[in-house]
N, C-alpha and C positions, 0 to 999 in steps of 0.2 A: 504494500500500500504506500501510497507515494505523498508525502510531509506536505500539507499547507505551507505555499510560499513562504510565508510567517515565518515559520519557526525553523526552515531549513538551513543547515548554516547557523546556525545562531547557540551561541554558548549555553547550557541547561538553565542557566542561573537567568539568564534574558527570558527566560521561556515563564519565568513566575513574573507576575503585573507588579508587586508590589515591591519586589528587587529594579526590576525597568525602570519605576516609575525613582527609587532613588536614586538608581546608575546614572537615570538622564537628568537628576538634579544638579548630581555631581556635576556631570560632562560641562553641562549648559555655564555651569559656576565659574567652571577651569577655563572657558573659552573666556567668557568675560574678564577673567582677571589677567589673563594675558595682555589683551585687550589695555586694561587701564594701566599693568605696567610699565608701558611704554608709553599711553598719553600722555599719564599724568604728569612723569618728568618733563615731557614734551611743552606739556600745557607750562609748567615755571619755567623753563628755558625761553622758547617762543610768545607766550602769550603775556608774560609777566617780567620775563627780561633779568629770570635766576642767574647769579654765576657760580662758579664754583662752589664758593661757601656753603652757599643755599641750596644749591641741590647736596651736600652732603646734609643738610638738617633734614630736606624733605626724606632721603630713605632711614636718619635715623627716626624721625617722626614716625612711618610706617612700619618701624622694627621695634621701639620701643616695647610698646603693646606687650612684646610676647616676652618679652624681659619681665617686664612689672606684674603682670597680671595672669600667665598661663596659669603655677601653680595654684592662686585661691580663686580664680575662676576654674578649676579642676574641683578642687575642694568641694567650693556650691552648686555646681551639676550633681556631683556624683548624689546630694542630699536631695537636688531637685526632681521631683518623681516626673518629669514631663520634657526627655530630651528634646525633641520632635519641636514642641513648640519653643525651647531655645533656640534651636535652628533658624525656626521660621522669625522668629524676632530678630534675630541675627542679620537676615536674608533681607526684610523691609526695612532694617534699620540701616544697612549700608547703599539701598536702593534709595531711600532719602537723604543721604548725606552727600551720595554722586549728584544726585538730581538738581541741589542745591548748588553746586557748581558750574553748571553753564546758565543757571537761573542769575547769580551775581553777578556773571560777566557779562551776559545781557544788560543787567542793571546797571554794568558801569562799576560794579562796588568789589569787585574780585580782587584779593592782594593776598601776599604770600604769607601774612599767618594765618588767614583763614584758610589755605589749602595745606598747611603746618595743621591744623585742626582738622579738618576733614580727614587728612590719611592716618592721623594720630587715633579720631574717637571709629576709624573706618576699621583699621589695625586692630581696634581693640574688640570691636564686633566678628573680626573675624577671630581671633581667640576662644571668643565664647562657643561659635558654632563647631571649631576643631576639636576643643575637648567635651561637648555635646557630640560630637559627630563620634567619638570611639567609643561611647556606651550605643550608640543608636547601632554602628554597623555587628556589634555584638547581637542584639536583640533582633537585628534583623536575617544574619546572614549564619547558617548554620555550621559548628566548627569544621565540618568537613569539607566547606564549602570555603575556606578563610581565602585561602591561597587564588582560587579563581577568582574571587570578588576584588581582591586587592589587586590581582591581575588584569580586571577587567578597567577598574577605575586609576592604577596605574599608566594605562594604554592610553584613556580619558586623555589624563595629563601631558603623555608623552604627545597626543596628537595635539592638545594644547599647544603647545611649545613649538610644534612646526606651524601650525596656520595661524594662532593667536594675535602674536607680533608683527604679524604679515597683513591682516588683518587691519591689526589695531593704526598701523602706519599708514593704511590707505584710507582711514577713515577721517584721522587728522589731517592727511591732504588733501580729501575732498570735502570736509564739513570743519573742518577745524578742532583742536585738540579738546577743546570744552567740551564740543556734541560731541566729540567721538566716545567720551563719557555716559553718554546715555546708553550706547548699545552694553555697556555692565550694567547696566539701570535694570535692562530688560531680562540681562540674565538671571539677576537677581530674583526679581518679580517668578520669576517661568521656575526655577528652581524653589521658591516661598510655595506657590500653587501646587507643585508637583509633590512636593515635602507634606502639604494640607490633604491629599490625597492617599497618603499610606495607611494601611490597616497595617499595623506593625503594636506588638505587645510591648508597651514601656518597661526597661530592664529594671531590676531590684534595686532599692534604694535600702540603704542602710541607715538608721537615725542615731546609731549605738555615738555617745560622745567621744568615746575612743577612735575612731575614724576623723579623718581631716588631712589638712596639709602633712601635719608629721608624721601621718600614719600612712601616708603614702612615701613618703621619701623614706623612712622607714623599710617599709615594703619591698621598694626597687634596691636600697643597699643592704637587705641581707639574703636577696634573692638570686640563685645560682646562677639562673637564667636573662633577668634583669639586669641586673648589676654589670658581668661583661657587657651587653647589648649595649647599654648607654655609654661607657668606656670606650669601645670603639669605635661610637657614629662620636663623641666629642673628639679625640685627640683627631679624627678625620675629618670633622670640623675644623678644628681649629688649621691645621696644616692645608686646607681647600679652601679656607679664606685667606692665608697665606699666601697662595696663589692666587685667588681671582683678583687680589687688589694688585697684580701687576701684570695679569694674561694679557690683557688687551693693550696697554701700553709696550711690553715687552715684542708683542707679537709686529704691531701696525710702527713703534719707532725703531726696533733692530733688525727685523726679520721682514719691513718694507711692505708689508701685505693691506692691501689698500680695503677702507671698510669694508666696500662692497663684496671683496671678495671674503673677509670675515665673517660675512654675514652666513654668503653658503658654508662655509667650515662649519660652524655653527649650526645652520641647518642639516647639514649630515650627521651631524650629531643627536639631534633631536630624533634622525628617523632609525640611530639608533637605540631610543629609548623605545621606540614601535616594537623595535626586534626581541628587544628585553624582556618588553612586557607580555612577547608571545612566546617564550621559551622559556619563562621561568618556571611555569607550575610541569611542563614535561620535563627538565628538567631535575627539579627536586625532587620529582616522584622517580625516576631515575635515581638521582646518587643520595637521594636522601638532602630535607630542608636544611640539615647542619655542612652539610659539604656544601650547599647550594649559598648556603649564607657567606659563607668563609670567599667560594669563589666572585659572588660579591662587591664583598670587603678588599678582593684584591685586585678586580677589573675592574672596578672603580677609580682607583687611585693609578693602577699602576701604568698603564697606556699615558698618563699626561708627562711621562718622564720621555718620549719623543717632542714634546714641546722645547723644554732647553735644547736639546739634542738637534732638533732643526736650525738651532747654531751654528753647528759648526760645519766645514765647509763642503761642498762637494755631495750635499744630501738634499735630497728632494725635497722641499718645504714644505711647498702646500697636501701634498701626499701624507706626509707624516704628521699634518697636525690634521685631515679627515681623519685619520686611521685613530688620533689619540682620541677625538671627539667620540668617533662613531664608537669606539670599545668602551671610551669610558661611561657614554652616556647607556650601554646596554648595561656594563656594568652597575651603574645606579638605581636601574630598574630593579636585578637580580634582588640587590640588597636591602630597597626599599622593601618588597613584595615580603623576602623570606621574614625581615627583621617584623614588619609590623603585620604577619599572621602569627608568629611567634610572641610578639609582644602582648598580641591582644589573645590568644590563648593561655599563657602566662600570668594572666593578671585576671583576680578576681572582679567579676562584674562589677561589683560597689567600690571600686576603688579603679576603674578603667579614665573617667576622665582627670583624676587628679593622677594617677601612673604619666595619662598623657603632658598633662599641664608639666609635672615635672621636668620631663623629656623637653617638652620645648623652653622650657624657661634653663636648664644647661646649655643645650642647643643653639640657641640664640644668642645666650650670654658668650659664651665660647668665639663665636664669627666677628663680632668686629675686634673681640682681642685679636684674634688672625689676619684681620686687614690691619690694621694700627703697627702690629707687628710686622707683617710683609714689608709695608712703607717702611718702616724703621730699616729693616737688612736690607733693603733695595737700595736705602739709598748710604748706605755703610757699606754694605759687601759688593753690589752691584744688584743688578737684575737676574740676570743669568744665575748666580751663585743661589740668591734666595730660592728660584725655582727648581734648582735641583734638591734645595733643603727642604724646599716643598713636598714635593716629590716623595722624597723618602721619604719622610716623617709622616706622610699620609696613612703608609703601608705601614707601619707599626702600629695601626689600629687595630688587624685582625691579630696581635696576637692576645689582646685580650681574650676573644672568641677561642684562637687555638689552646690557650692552657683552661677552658673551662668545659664542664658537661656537656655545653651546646657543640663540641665535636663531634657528638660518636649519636648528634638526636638526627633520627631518621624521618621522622613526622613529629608533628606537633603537639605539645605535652599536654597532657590533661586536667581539664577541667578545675581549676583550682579555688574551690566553692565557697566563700564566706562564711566563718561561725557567726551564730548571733552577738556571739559577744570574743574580747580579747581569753586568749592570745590570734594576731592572725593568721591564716593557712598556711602550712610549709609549703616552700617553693617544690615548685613540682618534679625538679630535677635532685632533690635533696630527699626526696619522699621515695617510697619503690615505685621504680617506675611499673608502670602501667598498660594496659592495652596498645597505648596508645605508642611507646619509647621502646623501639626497637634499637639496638645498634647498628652503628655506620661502619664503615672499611676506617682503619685507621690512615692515619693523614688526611683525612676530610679534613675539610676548613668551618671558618668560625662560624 
């Protein structure tokens, strides 16, 4: 019998309405935000007449947020019994705040603290829907199902990143940067509507006083599984904002490469985040989520060591920085996907958005220590020198992963259930493993 157009082709998890309807909340959200990535610098540059200075305030403005406020916005989700409508508040509160922005500059009234404020309280609305959004995709998406969802909405993202910008750029030069604004206005809205539409059972909420910020950072440092995990996306962190605060300068003033043609680098890179996000779950189920992690952790990082390297003389340039984009960026997929199915089965339901807020509030803290620093050895050591300290020091992140449990974990660990009251659950890789913890071949990675 031959499949309704519908459903042919189409991954099991698209085939349920109520997964669709948040895949395409996601999708619709990523595209938009690419979108205003590039306006909105655009819009202080061109429209307001930013220099330097000012655009460095405008992205620490957008970053802050997740410094300040991930952890105890973690905190008060995980208490708030109504993720879903975090979200959606989330969703119309940053679709009024963009909207407000070509509204001012219509009126003549548009200046740069007011869009200092917009990205700053926009920033901060998207905090609340990311750590709302890791109890929701829990409640929603079956654990055996982790790996293809995060595979699904990874893709989301990766195809973000190839049209978004591309997008976002043609829209500022045909409507100008303000309205180009509006088109994340709409993603927002389309994703708030799609989000109003899930029949989805809101996860466990915990009231016990013992839970909170300390009892999640708690949580993640005495947790086998947790604790490497966040150790190696930081020191990777930190050494990859090491490097990005001098790829593009290092790239376009020693290595001659004119933007445009940065741009396709760039974009080869992005298509191979596509590739990432479709070979990671055949993958893992092949060498197992812990080899799968580990490999990762290291095609991440280590393809961007052809970038100093297309220094020196007699080597094909542009060749070797596609080849580092496209591996790295598949790499990034691999490690997103493994690390946050694994994170989020790891981690007890009632403590999954402050787990998260955690993570980004390291996370975030960590990156511009690695741009501050980059500058600093760029312009001490050189360019060149810092990027190969880059480089490596990136790749010391999976050996947190290599000396811990998550080596030899072949699928994802089990179920790690909340007591009504203290002490909290043993980490799942300290506990006997289970149905679920098979071992790996040794030398799997992190």
């Amino acid at each position: 019998m031959i499949a309704p157009p519908r459903a042919r082709g189409l991954p099991p998890l698209l085939h349920r309405a109520t997964f669709r309807r948040y895949w395409a909340a996601q999708t619709v959200s990523l595209f938009g935000d690419q979108v205003t990535v590039l306006a909105m610098p655009l819009l202080a540059a061109l429209t307001i007449g930013a220099g330097p200075a000012e655009m460095g305030y405008l992205t620490a403005a957008a970053l802050l947020p997740n410094l300040f406020f991930s952890l105890p916005a973690g905190a008060w989700a995980d208490r708030y019994p109504r993720k879903r409508h975090l979200m959606i508040i989330a969703d119309l509160g940053r679709a009024v705040l963009l909207v407000a922005v070509p509204l001012l500059w219509w009126a003549g009234a548009l200046s740069l603290p007011l869009v200092y404020a917009v990205a700053f309280l926009a920033g901060t609305l998207s905090v609340l829907f990311e750590v709302a959004h890791s109890s929701m995709f829990a409640a929603l998406v079956p654990r055996d199902d982790y790996m293809q969802a995060n595979s699904l909405i990874n893709g989301s993202r990766a195809m973000a990143y190839v049209a978004g910008p591309s997008l976002g750029g043609m829209l500022v030069q045909v409507l100008a940067a303000p309205l180009a604004l509006v088109a994340d206005v709409v993603t927002y809205l389309a994703s708030a509507a799609l989000l109003s539409r899930l029949d989805v059972t809101d996860p466990p909420v915990e009231r016990a006083s013992g839970l909170g910020m300390a009892a999640g950072v708690r949580y993640v440092a005495r947790s086998a599984t947790l604790r490497p995990l966040l150790l190696a996306a930081t020191t990777l962190n930190l050494f990859n904002y090491l490097f990005a605060a001098l790829f593009v300068l290092y790239v376009t003033t020693e290595l001659h490469v004119s933007p445009g043609t940065l741009g396709l680098v760039i974009g080869a890179g992005s298509v191979g985040g596509l590739v990432g996000a479709a070979i990671t779950g055949p993958v893992s189920r092949r060498i197992g989520i812990g080899p799968a992690l580990i490999l990762g952790l290291v095609a991440f990082p280590a393809p961007l060591i052809l970038v100093p390297l297309a220094g020196s003389a007699h080597v094909p340039v542009l060749a070797l920085l596609v080849v580092a984009e496209f591996v790295s960026a598949l790499g990034v997929m691999l490690l997103d996907i493994t690390s946050g199915s694994v994170q989020t089965a790891a981690t007890p339901q009632t403590m999954l958005a402050v787990v998260a807020g955690f993570k980004r509030t390291v996370n975030y803290g960590v990156r511009p220590l690695g741009a501050v620093l980059g500058g600093a050895l760029g312009a001490t050591i050189g360019i060149r020198p810092t990027l190969w300290i880059a480089t490596v020091g990136a790749l010391l992140g999976v050996l947190w992963v290599l000396f811990s449990p998550l080596r030899t974990m072949r699928r994802l660990p089990g179920d790690p259930v909340t007591a009504d009251h203290e002490p909290l659950p043993a980490d799942p890789l300290t506990a006997a493993p289970g149905p679920t913890m098979e071992p790996a071949a040794e030398g799997s990675r992190a």
